[in-house]
Structure formats: C-alpha cells, structure tokens
C-alpha positions, -999 to +999 in steps of 0.1 A: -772+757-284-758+738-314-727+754-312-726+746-276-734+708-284-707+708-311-680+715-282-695+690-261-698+662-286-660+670-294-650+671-258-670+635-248-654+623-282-616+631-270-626+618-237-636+587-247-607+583-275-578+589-247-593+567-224-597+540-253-567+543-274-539+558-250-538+525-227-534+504-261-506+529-275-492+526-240-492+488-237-475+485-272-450+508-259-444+488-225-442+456-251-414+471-278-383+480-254-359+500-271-330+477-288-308+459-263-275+478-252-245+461-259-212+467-261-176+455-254-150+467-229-117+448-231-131+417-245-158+417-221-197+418-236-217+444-216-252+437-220-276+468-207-314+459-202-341+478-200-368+479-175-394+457-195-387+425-210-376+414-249-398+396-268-371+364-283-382+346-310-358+316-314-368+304-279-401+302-255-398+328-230-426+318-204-433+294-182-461+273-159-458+254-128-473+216-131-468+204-094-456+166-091-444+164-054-450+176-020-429+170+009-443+183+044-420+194+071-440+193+098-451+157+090-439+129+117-412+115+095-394+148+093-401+154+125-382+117+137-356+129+117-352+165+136-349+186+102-378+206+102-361+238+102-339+227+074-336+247+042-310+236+023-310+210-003-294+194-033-310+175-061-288+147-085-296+136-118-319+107-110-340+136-088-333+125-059-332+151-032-308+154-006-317+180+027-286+198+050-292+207+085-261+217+108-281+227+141-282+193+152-258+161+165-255+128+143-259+131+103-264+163+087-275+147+051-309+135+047-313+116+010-349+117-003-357+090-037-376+112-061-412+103-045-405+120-019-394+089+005-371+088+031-340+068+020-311+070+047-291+097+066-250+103+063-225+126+072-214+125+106-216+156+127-177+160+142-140+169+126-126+130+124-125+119+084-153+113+070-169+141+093-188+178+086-188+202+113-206+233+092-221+231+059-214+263+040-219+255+001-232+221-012-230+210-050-234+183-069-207+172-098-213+161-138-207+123-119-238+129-093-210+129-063-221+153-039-200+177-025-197+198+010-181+226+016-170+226+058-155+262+070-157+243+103-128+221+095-115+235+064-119+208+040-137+198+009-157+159+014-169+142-016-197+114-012-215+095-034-251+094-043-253+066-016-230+081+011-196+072+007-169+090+012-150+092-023-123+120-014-118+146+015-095+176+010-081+202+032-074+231+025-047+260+045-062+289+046-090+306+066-120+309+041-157+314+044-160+289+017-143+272-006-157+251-038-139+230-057-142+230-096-139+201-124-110+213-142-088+210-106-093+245-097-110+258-068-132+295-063-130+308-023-146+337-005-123+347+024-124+381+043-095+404+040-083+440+058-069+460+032-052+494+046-077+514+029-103+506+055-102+511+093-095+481+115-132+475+123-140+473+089-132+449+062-141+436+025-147+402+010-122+390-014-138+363-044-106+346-058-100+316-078-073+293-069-051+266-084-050+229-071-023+238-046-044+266-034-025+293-046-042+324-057-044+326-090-067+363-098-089+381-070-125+381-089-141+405-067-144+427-036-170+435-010-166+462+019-182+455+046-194+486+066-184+498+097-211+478+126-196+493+157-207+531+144-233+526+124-251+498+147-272+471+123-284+476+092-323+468+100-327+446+067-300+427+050-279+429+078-246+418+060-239+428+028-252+414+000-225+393-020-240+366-039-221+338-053-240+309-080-219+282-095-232+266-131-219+249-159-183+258-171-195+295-155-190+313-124-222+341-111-215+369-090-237+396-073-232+426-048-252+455-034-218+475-043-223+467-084-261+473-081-279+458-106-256+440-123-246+407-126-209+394-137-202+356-156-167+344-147-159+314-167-140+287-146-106+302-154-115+331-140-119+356-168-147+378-168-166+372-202-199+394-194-217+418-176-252+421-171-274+448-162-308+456-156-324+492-151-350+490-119-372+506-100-366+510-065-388+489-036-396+512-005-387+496+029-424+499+045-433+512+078-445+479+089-413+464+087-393+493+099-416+494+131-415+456+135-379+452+129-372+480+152-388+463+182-369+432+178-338+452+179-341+472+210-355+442+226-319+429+220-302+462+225-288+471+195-288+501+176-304+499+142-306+520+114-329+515+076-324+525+043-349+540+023-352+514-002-341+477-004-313+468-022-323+462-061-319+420-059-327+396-031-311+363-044-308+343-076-307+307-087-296+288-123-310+264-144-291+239-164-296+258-198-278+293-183-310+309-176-310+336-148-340+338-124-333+371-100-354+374-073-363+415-063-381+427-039-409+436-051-442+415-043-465+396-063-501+398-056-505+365-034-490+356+001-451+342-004-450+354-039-420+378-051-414+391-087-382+379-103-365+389-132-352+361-157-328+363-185-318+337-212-284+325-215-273+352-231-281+375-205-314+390-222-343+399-197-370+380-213-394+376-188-411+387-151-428+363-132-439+359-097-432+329-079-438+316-043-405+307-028-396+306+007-371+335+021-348+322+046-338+354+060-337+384+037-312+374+006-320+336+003-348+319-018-345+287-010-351+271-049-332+253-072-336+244-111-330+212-119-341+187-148-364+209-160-380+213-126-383+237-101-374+225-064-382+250-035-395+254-001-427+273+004-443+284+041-476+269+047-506+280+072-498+254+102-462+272+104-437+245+097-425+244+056-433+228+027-408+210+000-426+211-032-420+197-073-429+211-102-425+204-136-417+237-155-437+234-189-421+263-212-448+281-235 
C-alpha cells in the first residue's frame, strides 16, 4: 500500500504541476516571439512578422477608447438631409467632419463642426464645373482643402474647408480612380487586358503618373478572375485590392500578395514590404447557407472558398501606424480583431475594435488627430457616427 501511495502522490503531483506551470511556460512563450525577420532585396527592407506581437520599448504599444462624440443616423436631422445610408467621410484638422453620399440629387457633401452640428451642404450633383457625379476617393491635403475623386466625369475638384471650389482638373484617360499627390504627381487605378488573360478576364493596373498624366512606373497588378465560368465568388465578390494614401507614403494590399503589405513612397519606389504569418478564418456554414439564398433568389451561380481571404481592410494614422482589420471576431457584437504595426512595420499589437463593415472589405474608420472616427451599427437599424479619443498606454 505505501508503494502504491508513492505512485499516486507522484502521479497527482505531475498532474497538478502540468496543469500549473505549462500554461505559464506557455504564455511566456506566446509573449517572446522569435527575433523579427528582416532583410533586404534590391534596396527594399522586407520585414517578416510573426504570428504574435513584439513587445517595443521606445514607444507605448496599446491603446483605449475615451468616447467624446456621437452622431446618430437615424436622427431627424440626418434624416432631412437624406444621408442615412451614407458611409463615407473625411475629417480636417480643426475635426471637423465632412460625410459623402452619391445615391441622391443636390449636394453630395455634408460638413459637420466638431460637436457634431450640422454646418451646410456642397457639391452639386451633375457634370457642369463645380459639379461631382460619383465620388470614388476623398482626401484631405496638408492645407485642409478637401479633395474628390469623380470617375463619373473624370476630374479631380478641390474645395475648401467651407466649400469653394479652389481648382478642378480633368484628366484623359478612363480610370477607376485617380488621386492627386502634393509634389504634382498623381497615383491611378485603371483596368487593363493584357494578352495573357482571356478576353473575359482582366487585371488592375496601380500606376503613378506625372502632372501631364503620363505614366511614369506601373506599381502593381491585380487579375481579376473569370465571372462568366466561375459565377460569383459568395464573399468578397471582387477582388481584394486595397489602396491607403498617407504622409509622403503610398499603401497597397491584394488577395494575390496575401499577407503582405507594400509602402511606395510618392515617387513611386517601393521602400518596404511587410508581412505577417496568419491563421486562416473558416467561411461558416451560416453564411454560406445565407449567402446562398440571396444568390439564387437572384439567379446567379455562386461558389465559396474555404477560408476568407487573410485581411478585410486597413486604415492609417498620422504617425505611420498600420491598423489591419482580419477576419477574425472579437467576442462582442460588431467587434473584429485587427492587427497593428508601428511605423516601421512591426506587429506590436491585436486589438478588437467595433467598426462598421460596409460590405465585406471596407471598415468604415479613420485616424485622425489622435482620434479614432468610425461608424458603428446600432439596435434600431440605422448607423451610428462615433469619437473617440485614443489614450496610448
């Protein structure tokens, strides 16, 4: 019997120490990434991340939310104004906030002060000077002018914080988008139908382009797949080619490049890539079923991947910081992890945050003076515009 106790003293001891001690030795483990990959390929920095973040000393590397506004869409005054269904945005240095919607006649800009007041509406809806037919990229210059991109028209308009027309610029070609950059320059997005691909198909060219609009270096490519054999893709139904604009820098992402992430500088030379090992997100049966439904009902054929694509979207802040939104969800309604590196393109932290999607590749969020701006859905079905003060820890 006491050799029997013996074995069963030793067995309840190494129960209780791998149950103790292993989650510890594996948490330190999950904490102390290996050493950051890095290396250089043609004067190009290739930075290779790991699937846990770094710890960075020389800089804080999480956040919280203080909120300081809320602006409801379903409220009357949105409502008078017909942009409830409006997504887009733009915020200037002062934080005033300034709301796009196309899908209507009259003005398509809506300025907000930074309570959260109506101001005044510009931006005539037509193709006469002055005039936006379709917004398709919006920005806002180091002098606060606002700027539209209108594939509608072809031309660049300039305003002014209060809604004057400072310049308006056309351009020749057929583009999906064109934006104009602060050194006289302009980056485009334009499809193209190279003879590698069959006529139904066709890629995406990313070029930069001179004042004249003269090509100056294609940045990157995009094929598209083939719609008429395959049918629909049941989520993200276009590829995903994702195009940010910062400071003096140029962000680019594609399903075809996976998780990676490449920094143009505004002469168009790539300076870095960026990379991030992943796990993969499973499409669920829920929205496989659902999404099928809707597709028949319209007659189309539809087809699903296994898993979704490694990134949904991503958005700047002033300092360089990348916040990549996956697809993976956080543990409360609206919320989705995303992945944010420092400036130097060092995954230093994952967070969850409640953004609203519009569609499947577009979090509607922007950083700006220190503050995050985004939509969020609410319970009574129309959108929420909400503030908050990002307090760095």
């Amino acid at each position: 019997m006491r050799i029997i106790w013996t074995k069963v003293g030793l067995l309840c001891f190494i129960s209780i120490f791998l149950l103790v001690v292993l989650p510890f030795s594996c948490r330190k483990e999950r904490l102390a990434e290996p050493k950051i990959d890095r290396a250089s390929e043609n004067g190009i920095e290739i930075i290779k991340n790991h699937l846990f973040p770094y710890p960075v000393k020389s800089e804080p590397t999480d956040f919280r939310l203080d909120e300081e506004l809320t602006i409801n869409f379903g409220s009357p005054v949105i409502g008078e104004l017909g942009i409830a269904n409006a997504t887009s945005f733009e915020v200037d240095s002062d934080g005033s906030i300034y709301f796009f919607y196309t899908n209507k006649e009259g003005n398509l800009i809506f300025k907000f002060d930074p309570q959260g007041r109506y101001v005044k509406s510009f931006g005539l809806k037509g193709q006469g000077p002055g005039e936006i037919q379709y917004i398709v990229l919006t920005g806002i210059d180091s002098r606060d002018n606002l700027i539209i991109s209108d594939n509608g028209t072809r031309k660049i308009l300039v305003f002014t914080k209060d809604g004057g027309l400072v310049k308006e610029t056309r351009y020749p070609m057929a583009v999906g988008l064109i934006y104009p950059l602060e050194n006289g320059n302009y980056f485009g997005l334009w499809n193209k139908h190279p003879a590698r691909l069959p006529k139904s198909m066709y890629s995406w060219a990313f070029s930069l382009y001179d004042p004249e609009f003269k090509e100056i270096e294609l940045l990157d490519t995009q094929d598209v797949y083939n719609f008429n054999t395959q049918g629909t893709r049941g989520v993200i139904s276009r590829p995903f080619f994702k195009i940010k604009i910062g400071k003096g820098n140029v962000y680019i992402m594609s399903e075809e490049r996976g998780y990676e992430i490449l920094k143009y500088n505004w002469e168009g030379r790539l300076v870095q890539k960026i990379r991030k090992e992943f796990e993969p997100v499973e499409v669920s049966r829920e929205v496989i079923a659902e999404r099928t439904k809707r597709y028949e009902r319209m007659g189309e054929k539809v087809w699903f991947p296994k898993y979704w694509l490694p990134l949904s979207d991503f958005f700047l802040d002033e300092n360089g910081r990348i916040f990549a939104k996956t697809f993976e969800k956080g543990s409360n309604p609206g919320e989705y992890w995303y992945d944010i590196f420092d400036a130097g393109g060092v995954f230093i932290r994952r967070k969850t945050l409640n953004i609203l999607n519009s569609g499947d590749v577009s979090a509607c969020a922007k950083m700006r003076r220190n503050r995050l701006y985004c939509f969020q859905e609410s319970e009574g079905g129309f959108n929420v515009f909400k503030v908050f003060r990002i307090v760095w820890e």
